[in-house]
N, C-alpha and C positions, 0 to 999 in steps of 0.2 A: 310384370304385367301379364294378367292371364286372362283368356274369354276376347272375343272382339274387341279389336281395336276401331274406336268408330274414328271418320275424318275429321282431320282436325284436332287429331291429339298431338303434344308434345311429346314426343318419345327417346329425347332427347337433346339437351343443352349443353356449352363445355364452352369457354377459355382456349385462345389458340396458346400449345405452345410454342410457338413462334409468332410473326407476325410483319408484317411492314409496309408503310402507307407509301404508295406509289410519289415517284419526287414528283411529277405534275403536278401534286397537291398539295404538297409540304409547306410552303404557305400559306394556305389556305385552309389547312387543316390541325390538326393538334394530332401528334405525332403518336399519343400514347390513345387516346378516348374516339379517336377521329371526327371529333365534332367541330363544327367550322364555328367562327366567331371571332373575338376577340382574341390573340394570339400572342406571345412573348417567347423572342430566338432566344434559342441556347446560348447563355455568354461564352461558354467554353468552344463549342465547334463553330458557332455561328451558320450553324444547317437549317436543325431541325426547329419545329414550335412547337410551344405548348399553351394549353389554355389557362391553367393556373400551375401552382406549385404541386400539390397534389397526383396533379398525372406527373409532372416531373418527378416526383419522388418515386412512382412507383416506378415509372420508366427504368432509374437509378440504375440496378443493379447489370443488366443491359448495356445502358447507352456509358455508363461510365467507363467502359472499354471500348465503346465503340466512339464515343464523342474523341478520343486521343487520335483515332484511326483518320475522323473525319477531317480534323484540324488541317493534316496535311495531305488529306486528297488531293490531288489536280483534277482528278476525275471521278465522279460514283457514278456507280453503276447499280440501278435497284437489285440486281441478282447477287453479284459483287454481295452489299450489304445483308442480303437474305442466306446468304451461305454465312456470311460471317457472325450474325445473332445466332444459326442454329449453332456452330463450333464455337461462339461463346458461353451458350446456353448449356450446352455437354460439358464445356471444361466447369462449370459452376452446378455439378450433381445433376444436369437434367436428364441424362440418360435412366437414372432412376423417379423418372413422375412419372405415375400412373392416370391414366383417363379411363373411367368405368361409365360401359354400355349400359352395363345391366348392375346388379348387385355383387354379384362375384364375377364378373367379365372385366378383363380393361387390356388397355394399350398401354406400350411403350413406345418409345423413339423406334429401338432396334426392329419393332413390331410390323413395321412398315414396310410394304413391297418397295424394291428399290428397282429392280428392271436390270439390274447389274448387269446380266451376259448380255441384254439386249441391249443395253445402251454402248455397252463395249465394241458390239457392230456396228452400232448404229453411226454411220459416220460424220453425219452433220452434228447430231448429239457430242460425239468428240471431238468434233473442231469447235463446238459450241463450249465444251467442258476444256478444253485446252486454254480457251481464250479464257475463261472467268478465272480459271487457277492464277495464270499467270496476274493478272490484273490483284485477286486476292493475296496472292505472295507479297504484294504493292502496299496492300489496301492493312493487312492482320498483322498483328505481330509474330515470330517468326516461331517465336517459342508456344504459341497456341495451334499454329497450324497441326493438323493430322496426316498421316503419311496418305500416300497416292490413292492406294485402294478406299482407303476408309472415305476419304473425300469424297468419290467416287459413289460410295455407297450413300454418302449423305446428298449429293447432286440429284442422283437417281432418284433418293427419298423423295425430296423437294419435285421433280420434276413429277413425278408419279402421284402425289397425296393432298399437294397443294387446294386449297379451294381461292376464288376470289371472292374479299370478300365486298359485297355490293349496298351503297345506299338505298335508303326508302324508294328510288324510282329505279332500281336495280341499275347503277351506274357503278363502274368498276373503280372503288377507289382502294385497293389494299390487297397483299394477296396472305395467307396463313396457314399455318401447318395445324389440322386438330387431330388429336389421336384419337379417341374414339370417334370420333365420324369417319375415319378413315375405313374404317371396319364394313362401309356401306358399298356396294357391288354398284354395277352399272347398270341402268336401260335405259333406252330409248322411250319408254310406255314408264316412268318413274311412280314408283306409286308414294310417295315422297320426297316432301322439295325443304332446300337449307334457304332461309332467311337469313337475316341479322340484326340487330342493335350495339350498335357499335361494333367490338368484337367479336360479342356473344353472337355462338351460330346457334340457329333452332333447326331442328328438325322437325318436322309435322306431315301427318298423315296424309295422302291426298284422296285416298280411298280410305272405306272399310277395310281393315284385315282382319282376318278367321282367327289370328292369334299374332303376338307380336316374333314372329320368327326372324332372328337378323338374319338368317342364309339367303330370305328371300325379300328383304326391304333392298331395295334401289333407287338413287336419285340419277340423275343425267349428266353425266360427268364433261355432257358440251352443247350446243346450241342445237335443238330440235327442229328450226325451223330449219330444214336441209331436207335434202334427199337419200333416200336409203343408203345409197352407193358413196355419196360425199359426208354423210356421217360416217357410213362403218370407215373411208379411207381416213377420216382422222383420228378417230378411238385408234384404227392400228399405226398411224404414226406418232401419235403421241402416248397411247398406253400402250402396244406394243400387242392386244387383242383383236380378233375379228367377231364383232358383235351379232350374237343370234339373239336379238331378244323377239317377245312377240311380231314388236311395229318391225324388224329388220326381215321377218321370212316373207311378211305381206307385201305382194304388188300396190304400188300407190302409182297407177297409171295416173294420176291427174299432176304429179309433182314437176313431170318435167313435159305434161303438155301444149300442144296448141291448140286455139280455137278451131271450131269446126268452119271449116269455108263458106259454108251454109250459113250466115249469119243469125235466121232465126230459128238455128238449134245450139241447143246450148249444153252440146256434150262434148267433153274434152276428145282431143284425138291425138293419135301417135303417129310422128312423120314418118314411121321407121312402115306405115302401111301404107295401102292405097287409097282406101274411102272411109269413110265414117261408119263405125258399127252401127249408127243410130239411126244415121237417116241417108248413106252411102253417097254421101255427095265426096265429088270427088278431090283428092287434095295432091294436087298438080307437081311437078317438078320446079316450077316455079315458086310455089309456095312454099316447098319445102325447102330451099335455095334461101328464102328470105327469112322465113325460119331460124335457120342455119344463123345467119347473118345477126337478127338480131337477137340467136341468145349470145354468141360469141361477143359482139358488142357491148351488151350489160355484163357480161362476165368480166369482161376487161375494166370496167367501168366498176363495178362494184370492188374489185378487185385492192383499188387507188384509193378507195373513198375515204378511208380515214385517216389521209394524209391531207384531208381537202379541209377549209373552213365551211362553215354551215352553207352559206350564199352560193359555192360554187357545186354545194352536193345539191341544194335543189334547183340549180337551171342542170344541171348533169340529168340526177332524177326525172325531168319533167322531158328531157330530151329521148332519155330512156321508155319514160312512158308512151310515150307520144309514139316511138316505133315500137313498142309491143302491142299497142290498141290493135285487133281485129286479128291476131298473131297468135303473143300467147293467149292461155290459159287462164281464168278468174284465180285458179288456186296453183299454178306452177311456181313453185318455189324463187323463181328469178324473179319473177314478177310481183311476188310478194315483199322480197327481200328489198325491190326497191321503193314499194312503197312504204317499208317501214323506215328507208333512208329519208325517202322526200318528207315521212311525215314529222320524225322526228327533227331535221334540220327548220322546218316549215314553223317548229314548234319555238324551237330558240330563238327562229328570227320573230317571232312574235305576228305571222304569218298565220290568225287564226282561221280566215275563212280557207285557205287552203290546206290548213289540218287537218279541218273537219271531214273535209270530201277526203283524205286520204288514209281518215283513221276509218271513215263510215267503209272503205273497199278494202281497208287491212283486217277490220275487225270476223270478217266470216273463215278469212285464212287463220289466225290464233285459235279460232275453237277447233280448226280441223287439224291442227298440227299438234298447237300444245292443250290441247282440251279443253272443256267448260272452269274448270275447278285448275290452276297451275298460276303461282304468282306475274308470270307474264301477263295474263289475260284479264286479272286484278286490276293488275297496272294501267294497264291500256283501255278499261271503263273507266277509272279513276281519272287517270291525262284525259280523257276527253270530255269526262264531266268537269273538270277546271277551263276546256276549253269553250263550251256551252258558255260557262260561267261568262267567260272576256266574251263573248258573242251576246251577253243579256239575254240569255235564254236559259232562265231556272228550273222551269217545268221539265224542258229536257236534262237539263244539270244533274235534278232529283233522279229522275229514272234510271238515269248511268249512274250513279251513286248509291242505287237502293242493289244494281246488280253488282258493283263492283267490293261493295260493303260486304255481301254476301260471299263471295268467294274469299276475301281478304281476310273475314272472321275464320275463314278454316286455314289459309295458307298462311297466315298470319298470327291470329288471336286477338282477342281482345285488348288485351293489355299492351299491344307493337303499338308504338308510338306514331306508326302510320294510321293505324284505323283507330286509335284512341285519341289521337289530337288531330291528324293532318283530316280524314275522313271527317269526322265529327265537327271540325271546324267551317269546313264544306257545305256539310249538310247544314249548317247552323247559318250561312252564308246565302245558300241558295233559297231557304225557307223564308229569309228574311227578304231578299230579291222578291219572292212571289208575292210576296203581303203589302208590298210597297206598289208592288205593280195592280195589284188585285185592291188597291183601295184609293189608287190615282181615278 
């Protein structure tokens, strides 16, 4: 591909070779296709599901060493199992499949940064890798295992390449190894984001590029909604790098502000000064005491949340919100974060007029974090024109739908069964709400 790449191109599709559906899903899901439905357990291990014979056949070559494994677990462990399809997949020739980037470009298995000397330090990484050997010694037969280093190197691979891979509403259900995409570099500022349908990961453009150069295409290899200091400290403890990209040299004074004391100014301020650049009202030792207090509080509190069911994260959330009013910041990252907890929890419980107010104060912090154009922000027009929808309100339904359609066609494409059924079906939905309502 040569000349301008405009957005919104595919530049890239592929097959994991690896793969494994998270066990929180495993009934509910189909083991090989991961589409949920109708399901039939494995007669042999009695774990996994499959939706027809089909995917179990293709499954086959795989699970027929690993179903013998599973028969006598006492215990799986999804890692356990993801280590032991990839030293299945090598003893069965897979060290030789190739994944092509380009025309003459491609990956192998061994291709793969593995982080070897740095996980060797890295000491939780070895108690972490001690514990899954041992359990896999348990889990594999004796005679497939690989000696200590190579393991090591394959742990590493895994820990280092992995993508997860996410449903139509970017919910984590699977995580896979793909070798060509692995070839894609880091930022913060991605000018390229991975989708999926079922397996298959898409890569797509999120800008124009001058030319398709891989040294310089980047997706986000972790959550953007953070702050400069708390993303670079997980890129280096989990990939073992300290990130310089654009968004990491710039100051984002507003991520981890307070409001201004001055209530009818509405410019972020820093507790770590005396007054407000803007309008020098003054912001007290008291304030900044409480400050203090309540980000340590949502910190703590965000912290626990996903050990929580839906119900207890929005009286949590509303409690949180309730002491950052007049506090933080419109766009400080804590503040944000919880209101994509309250809004999403608010959303499960079926909790629509509370959504609404908390997607309408979340939706100005997605464009400033993850951009105009980024499947997040897709997303989050899209959930809240379903949520208009349960509120009988179409006319507004149509308008989040006409912007979310618009981003999703480039982070997406036409043909993702998101915006070719789930969208389309929406709009077809809402149009008909209005014609009903427009002719009572």
């Amino acid at each position: 591909m040569s000349g301008v790449v405009k957005k919104g191109t595919t530049i890239f599709t592929g097959k994991p070779f690896v793969f494994l559906l998270y066990s929180e899903h495993r009934t509910t899901r189909c083991d090989n296709c991961l589409k949920s439905g109708k399901l039939s357990r494995c007669s042999g291990c009695q774990y996994v599901y499959y939706c027809d014979r089909n995917c179990q056949k293709e499954s086959w070559p795989i699970h027929k060493i690993e179903c013998a494994c599973l028969k006598k677990a006492i215990i799986v462990v999804d890692m356990v199992r993801l280590l032991a399809r990839v030293i299945i997949k090598l003893n069965q020739g897979g060290a030789d499949e190739k994944s092509y980037y380009t025309e003459k470009n491609f990956r192998k298995f061994k291709d793969l940064m593995s982080n070897y000397s740095d996980i060797k330090i890295d000491m939780k990484r070895q108690r972490d890798f001690i514990c899954l050997s041992g359990m896999l010694f348990q889990f594999l037969d004796e005679a497939l295992m690989p000696n200590f280093v190579d393991l090591m190197g394959i742990y590493g691979r895994i820990c280092t390449n992995y993508f997860n891979i996410l449903d139509t509403k970017l919910n984590t259900i699977a995580v896979g190894l793909y070798l060509g995409a692995s070839v894609i570099d880091h930022s913060c500022k991605p000018n390229v984001a991975a989708v999926f349908e079922g397996t298959t990961i898409i890569i797509r453009t999120l800008t124009d590029l001058p030319s398709l150069d891989w040294s310089k295409i980047t997706i986000s290899y972790i959550e953007l909604l953070d702050s400069n200091k708390d993303r670079r400290e997980k890129l280096h403890n989990l990939y073992y790098f300290w990130c310089n990209c654009e968004r990491c040299k710039k100051e984002e004074p507003m991520a981890k502000a307070a409001t201004c004391p001055n209530l009818s100014c509405e410019s972020p301020c820093s507790i770590e000064t005396d007054k407000c650049k803007k309008c020098s009202a003054r912001i007290s030792i008291k304030f900044k005491k409480t400050f203090q207090e309540v980000s340590a509080l949502t910190a703590s509190h965000l912290k626990g949340m996903e050990y929580l069911n839906d119900l207890s994260k929005i009286l949590i959330s509303k409690v949180c919100l309730m002491k950052q009013k007049n506090v933080m910041y419109k766009f400080n990252i804590q503040h944000l974060q919880t209101l994509q907890m309250a809004y999403t929890a608010s959303t499960n419980l079926n909790c629509f007029k509370d959504a609404e107010l908390y997607s309408k104060a979340l939706l100005p912090g997605y464009l400033l974090y993850y951009g105009e154009v980024h499947p997040s922000t897709g997303l989050l027009y899209f959930t809240m024109a379903e949520i208009q929808l349960r509120l009988q309100k179409p006319n507004e339904a149509l308008q989040l739908l006409d912007k979310a359609g618009t981003i999703l066609k480039i982070t997406h494409g036409d043909e993702h069964s998101l915006v070719k059924d789930k969208l389309n079906f929406l709009i077809y939905i809402a149009t008909m709400m209005l014609r009903n309502t427009r002719s009572m």
